[in-house]
C-alpha positions in Angstrom: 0.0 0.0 0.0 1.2 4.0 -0.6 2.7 5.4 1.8 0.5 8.1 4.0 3.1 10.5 2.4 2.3 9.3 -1.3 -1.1 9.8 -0.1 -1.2 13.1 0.7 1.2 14.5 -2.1 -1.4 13.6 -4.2 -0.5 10.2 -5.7 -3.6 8.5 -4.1 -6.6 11.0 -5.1 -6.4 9.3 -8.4 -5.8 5.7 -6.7 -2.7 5.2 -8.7 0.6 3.9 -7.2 3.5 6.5 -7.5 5.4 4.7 -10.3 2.4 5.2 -12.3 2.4 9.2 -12.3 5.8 11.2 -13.5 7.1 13.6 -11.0 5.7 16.9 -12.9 2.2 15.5 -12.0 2.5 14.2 -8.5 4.2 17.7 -7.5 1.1 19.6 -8.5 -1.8 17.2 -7.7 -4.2 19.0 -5.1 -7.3 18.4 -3.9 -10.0 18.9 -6.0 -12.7 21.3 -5.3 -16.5 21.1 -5.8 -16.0 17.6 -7.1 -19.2 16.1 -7.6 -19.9 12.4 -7.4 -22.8 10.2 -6.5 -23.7 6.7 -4.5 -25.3 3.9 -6.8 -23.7 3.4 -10.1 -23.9 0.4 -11.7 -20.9 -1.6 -11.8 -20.0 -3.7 -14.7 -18.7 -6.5 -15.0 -16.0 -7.3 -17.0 -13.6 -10.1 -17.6 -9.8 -9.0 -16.0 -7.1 -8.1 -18.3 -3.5 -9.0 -18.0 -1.7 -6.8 -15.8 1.9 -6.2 -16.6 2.4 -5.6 -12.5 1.0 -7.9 -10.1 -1.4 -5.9 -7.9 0.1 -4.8 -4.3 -2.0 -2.1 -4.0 -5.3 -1.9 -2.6 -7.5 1.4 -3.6 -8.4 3.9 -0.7 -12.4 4.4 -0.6 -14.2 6.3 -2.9 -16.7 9.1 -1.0 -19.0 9.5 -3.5 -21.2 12.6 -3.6 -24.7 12.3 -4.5 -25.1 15.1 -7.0 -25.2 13.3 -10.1 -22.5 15.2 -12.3 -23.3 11.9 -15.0 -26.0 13.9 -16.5 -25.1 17.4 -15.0 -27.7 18.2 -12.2 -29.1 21.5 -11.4 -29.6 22.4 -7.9 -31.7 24.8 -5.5 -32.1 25.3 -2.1 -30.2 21.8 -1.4 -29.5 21.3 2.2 -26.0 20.2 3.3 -25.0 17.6 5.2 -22.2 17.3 7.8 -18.8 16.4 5.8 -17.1 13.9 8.7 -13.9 15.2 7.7 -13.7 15.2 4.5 -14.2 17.9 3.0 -17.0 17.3 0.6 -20.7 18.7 1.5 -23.5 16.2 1.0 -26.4 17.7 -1.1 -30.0 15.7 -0.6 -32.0 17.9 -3.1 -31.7 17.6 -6.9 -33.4 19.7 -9.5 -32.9 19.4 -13.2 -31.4 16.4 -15.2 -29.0 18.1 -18.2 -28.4 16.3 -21.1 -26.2 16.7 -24.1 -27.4 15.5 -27.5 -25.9 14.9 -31.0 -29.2 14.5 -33.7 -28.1 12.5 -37.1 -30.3 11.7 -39.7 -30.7 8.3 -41.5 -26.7 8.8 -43.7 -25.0 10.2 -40.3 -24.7 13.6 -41.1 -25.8 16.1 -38.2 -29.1 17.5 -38.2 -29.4 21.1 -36.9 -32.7 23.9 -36.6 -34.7 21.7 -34.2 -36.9 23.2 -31.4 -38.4 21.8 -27.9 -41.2 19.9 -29.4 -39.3 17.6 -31.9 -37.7 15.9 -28.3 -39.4 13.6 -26.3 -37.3 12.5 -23.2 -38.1 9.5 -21.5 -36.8 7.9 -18.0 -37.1 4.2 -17.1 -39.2 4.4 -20.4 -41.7 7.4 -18.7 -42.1 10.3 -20.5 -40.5 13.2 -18.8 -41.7 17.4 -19.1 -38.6 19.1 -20.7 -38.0 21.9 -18.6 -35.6 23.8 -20.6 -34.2 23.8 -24.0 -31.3 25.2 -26.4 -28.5 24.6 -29.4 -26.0 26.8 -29.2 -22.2 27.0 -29.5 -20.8 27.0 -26.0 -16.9 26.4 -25.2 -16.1 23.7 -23.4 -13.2 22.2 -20.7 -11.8 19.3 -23.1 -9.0 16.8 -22.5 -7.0 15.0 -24.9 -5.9 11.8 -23.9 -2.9 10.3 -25.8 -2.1 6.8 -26.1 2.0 6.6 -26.2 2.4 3.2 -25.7 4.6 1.5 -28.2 1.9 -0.1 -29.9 1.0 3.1 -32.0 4.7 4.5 -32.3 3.9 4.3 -36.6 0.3 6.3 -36.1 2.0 9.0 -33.9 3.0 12.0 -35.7 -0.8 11.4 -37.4 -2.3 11.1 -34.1 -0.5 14.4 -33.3 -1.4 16.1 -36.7 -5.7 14.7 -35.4 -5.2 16.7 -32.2 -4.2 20.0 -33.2 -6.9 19.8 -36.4 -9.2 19.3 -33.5 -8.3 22.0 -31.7 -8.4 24.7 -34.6 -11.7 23.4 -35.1 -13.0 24.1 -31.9 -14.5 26.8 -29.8 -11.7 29.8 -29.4 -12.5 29.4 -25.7 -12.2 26.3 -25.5 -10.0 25.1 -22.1 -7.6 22.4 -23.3 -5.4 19.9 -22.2 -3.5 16.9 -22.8 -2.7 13.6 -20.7 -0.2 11.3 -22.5 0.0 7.9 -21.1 2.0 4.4 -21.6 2.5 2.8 -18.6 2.8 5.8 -16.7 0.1 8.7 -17.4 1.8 12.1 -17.7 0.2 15.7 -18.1 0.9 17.1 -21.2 1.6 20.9 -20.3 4.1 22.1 -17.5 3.0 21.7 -13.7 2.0 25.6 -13.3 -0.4 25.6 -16.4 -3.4 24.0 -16.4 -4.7 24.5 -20.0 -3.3 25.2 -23.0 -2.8 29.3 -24.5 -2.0 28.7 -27.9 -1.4 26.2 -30.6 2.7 26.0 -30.0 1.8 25.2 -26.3 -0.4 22.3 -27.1 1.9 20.8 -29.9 4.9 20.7 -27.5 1.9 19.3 -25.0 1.2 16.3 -27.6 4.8 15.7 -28.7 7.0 15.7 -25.6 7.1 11.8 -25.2 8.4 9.5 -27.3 5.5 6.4 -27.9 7.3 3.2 -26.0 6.4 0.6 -23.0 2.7 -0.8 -22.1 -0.4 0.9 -21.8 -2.6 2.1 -18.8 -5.4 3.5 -20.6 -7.9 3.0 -17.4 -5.4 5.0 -15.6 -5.3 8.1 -17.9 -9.0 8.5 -18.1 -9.2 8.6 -14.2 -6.4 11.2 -14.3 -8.3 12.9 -17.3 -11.6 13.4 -15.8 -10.0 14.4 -12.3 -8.2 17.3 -14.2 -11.7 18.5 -15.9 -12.9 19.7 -12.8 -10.6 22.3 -12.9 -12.0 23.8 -15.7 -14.7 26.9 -15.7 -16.8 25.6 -18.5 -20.0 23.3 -17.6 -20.0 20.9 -20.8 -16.6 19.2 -20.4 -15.8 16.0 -23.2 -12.7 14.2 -23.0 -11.5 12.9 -26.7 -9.3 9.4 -25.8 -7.4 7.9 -29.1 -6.0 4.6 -28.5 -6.2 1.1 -29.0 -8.3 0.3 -26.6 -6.2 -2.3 -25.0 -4.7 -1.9 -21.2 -2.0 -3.8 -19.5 -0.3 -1.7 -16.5 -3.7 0.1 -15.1 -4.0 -0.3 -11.1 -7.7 0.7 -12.1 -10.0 -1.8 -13.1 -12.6 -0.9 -16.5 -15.3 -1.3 -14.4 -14.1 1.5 -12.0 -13.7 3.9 -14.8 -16.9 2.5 -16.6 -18.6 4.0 -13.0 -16.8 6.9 -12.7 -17.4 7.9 -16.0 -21.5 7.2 -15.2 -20.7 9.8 -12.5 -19.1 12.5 -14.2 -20.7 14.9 -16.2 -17.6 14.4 -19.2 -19.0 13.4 -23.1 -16.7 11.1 -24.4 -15.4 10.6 -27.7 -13.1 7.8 -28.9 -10.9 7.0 -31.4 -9.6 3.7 -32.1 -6.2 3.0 -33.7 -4.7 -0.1 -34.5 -3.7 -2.9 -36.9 -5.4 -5.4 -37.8 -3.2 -8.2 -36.1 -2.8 -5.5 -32.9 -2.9 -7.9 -30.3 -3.7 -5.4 -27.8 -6.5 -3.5 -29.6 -9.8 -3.4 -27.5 -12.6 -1.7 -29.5 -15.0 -3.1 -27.5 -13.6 -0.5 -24.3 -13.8 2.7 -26.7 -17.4 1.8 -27.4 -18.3 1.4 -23.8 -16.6 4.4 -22.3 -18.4 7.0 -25.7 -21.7 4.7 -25.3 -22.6 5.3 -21.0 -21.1 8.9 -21.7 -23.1 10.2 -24.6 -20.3 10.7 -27.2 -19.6 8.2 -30.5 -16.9 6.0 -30.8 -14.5 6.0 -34.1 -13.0 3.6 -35.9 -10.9 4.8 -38.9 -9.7 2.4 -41.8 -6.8 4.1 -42.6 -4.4 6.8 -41.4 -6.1 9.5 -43.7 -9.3 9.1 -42.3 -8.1 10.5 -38.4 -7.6 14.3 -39.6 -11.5 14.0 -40.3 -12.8 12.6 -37.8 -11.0 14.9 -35.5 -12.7 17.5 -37.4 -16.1 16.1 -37.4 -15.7 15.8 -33.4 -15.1 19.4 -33.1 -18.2 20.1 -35.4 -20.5 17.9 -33.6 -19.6 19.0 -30.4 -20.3 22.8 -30.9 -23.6 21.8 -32.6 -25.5 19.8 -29.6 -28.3 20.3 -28.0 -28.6 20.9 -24.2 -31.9 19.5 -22.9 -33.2 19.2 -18.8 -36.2 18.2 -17.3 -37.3 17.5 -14.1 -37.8 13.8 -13.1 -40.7 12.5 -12.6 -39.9 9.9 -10.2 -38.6 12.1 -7.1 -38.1 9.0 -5.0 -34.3 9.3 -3.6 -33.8 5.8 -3.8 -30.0 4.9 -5.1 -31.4 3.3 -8.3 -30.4 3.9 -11.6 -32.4 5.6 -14.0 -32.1 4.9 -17.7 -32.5 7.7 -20.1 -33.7 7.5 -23.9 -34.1 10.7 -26.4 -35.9 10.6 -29.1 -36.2 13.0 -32.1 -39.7 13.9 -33.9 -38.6 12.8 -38.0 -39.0 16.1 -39.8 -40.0 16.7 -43.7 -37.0 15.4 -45.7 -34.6 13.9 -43.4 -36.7 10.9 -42.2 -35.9 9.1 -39.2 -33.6 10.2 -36.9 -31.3 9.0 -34.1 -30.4 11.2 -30.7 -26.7 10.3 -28.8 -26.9 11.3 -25.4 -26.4 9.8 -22.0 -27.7 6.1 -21.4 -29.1 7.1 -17.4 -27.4 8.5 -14.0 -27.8 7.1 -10.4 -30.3 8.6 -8.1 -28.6 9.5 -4.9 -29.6 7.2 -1.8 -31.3 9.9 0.6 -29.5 9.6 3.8 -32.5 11.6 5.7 -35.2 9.3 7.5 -37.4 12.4 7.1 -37.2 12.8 3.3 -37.3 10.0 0.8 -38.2 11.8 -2.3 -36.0 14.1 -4.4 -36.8 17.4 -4.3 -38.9 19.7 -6.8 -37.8 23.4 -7.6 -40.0 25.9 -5.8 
């Protein structure tokens, strides 16, 4: 087990062992602030992949806060419970479920001009009141997260050449930053700057490691979505290229399948690799864009990255934001799954909504209370 030292330099908040984050990182972890995390997510089971290090560690307890950041929850006049220590305020009153959706038609393109009516939410397959309603470009907090393992040394300078097409295609207020990972997970830009300023910075950011050594992929999303609470913008996505496989994580995919459930992060994946890639795992990528909300990519060839990078960028500054109240207000710890559905307009025929697949339903802690509460 870490030492209490390792601990509380930082090492342990993302549950890693200290070999597993470089020096620049664990001098500038700190506690993160208004984290919000919630009790009740499904675990899924999954069958254990090889691990290049045999486990000696065992993972410090989660505290789980019950404001569901998995579909971004909207709170008033919550009520907050005693901490015990540490440091994180219970809330026991939830508002307004937030979702992000990407419309296509039938031939995959994006379908824009839209209004409130054409949705129809549904949760646990009851139709839900939509509360509130827009489509508009908003920037966003967005990490990119860089498999440098050596199993796509050929595709790097491409991958490289995906990320900073991406970025130019974005919102000029974007917050950006990168997380390189093999074996160990590395942050991309110097200890003292969180996000990127410019398009030099976030080059040197995607090309200061050379692509060598095993992959911990699990690791670098936990690491990823730690860092997006930093950011100031309330749509955060994380875009993860890899190939999927993982074989020096101390996290499990079912921990990062549930933490992903509780954060409020899109994400989009990218899946490189060879045909006879042994470690290729496209089966990951599609779980972690499927529970989130985002789309999972799969290109043929190397051409075909630039693109797709570019089509990520476009769909993500062309989503819809949709809340509504939930219906069911019972405080229960279930899960609740969630299914949009667009209204097929003149034209374009049917059409398909990606958003998130359901949140869990904090467990109310208060004898008094059992039901979530309504806005006044």
């Amino acid at each position: 087990m870490e030492s209490a030292r390792a601990w509380i330099a930082g090492v342990g908040k993302f549950g890693l062992p200290s070999w597993a984050v470089e020096p620049e990182f664990r001098a500038t972890a700190q506690n993160p602030q208004n984290a919000r995390m919630i009790e009740g997510s499904q675990q899924i089971p999954v069958k254990l992949m090889r691990r290049h290090f045999a486990r000696t560690y065992r993972l410090f307890p989660i505290f789980l806060l019950i404001v569901p950041p998995c579909v971004g929850m909207s709170q008033q006049n919550s009520q907050a419970a005693p901490s015990h220590g540490d440091g994180y305020a219970i809330r026991t009153s939830v508002d307004l479920v937030v979702l992000r959706a990407t419309v296509r038609d039938r031939k995959g393109a994006p379908v824009a001009g839209l209004g409130k009516e054409d949705f129809q939410v549904f949760e646990d397959k009851v139709p839900q009141q939509i509360e509130s309603f827009s489509h508009e470009d908003v920037p966003v907090t967005v990490g990119l997260v860089i498999d440098n393992s050596g199993s796509v040394r050929s595709k790097r300078s491409d991958v490289i050449n995906a990320a900073l097409a991406f970025a130019r295609s974005s919102n000029p207020e974007d917050q950006v930053f990168v997380v390189n990972f093999n074996e160990h997970v590395l942050m991309g830009l110097p200890a003292n700057v969180p996000f990127a300023g410019n398009e030099q910075q976030l080059e040197t950011a995607l090309s200061r490691n050379k692509a060598d050594g095993l992959t911990a992929l699990y690791d670098a999303v936990a690491v990823a979505l730690e860092h997006l609470k930093q950011g100031k913008w309330d749509k955060k996505v994380l875009i993860v290229i890899s190939d999927g496989g993982d074989n020096a994580s101390t996290h499990t995919l079912s921990q990062i399948l549930s933490m992903v459930n509780q954060s409020s992060a899109i994400l989009y994946t990218m899946g490189i690799f060879d045909a006879n890639d042994d470690d290729r795992n496209p089966r990951v990528l599609k779980q972690l864009a499927r529970i989130s909300g985002g789309e999972s990519f799969f290109p043929e060839s190397l051409d075909e990255i630039l693109p797709i990078s570019q089509q990520i960028a476009h769909d993500i500054r062309n989503q819809y934001t949709i809340s509504y109240a939930p219906a069911n207000r019972k405080a229960d710890g279930t899960y609740r799954a969630i299914e949009v559905k667009a209204r097929k307009t003149a034209g374009r025929g049917r059409l398909s909504v990606s958003t998130r697949a359901g949140y869990s339903v904090p467990l109310s802690t208060s004898p008094a209370s059992d039901t979530v509460s309504s806005r006044p």
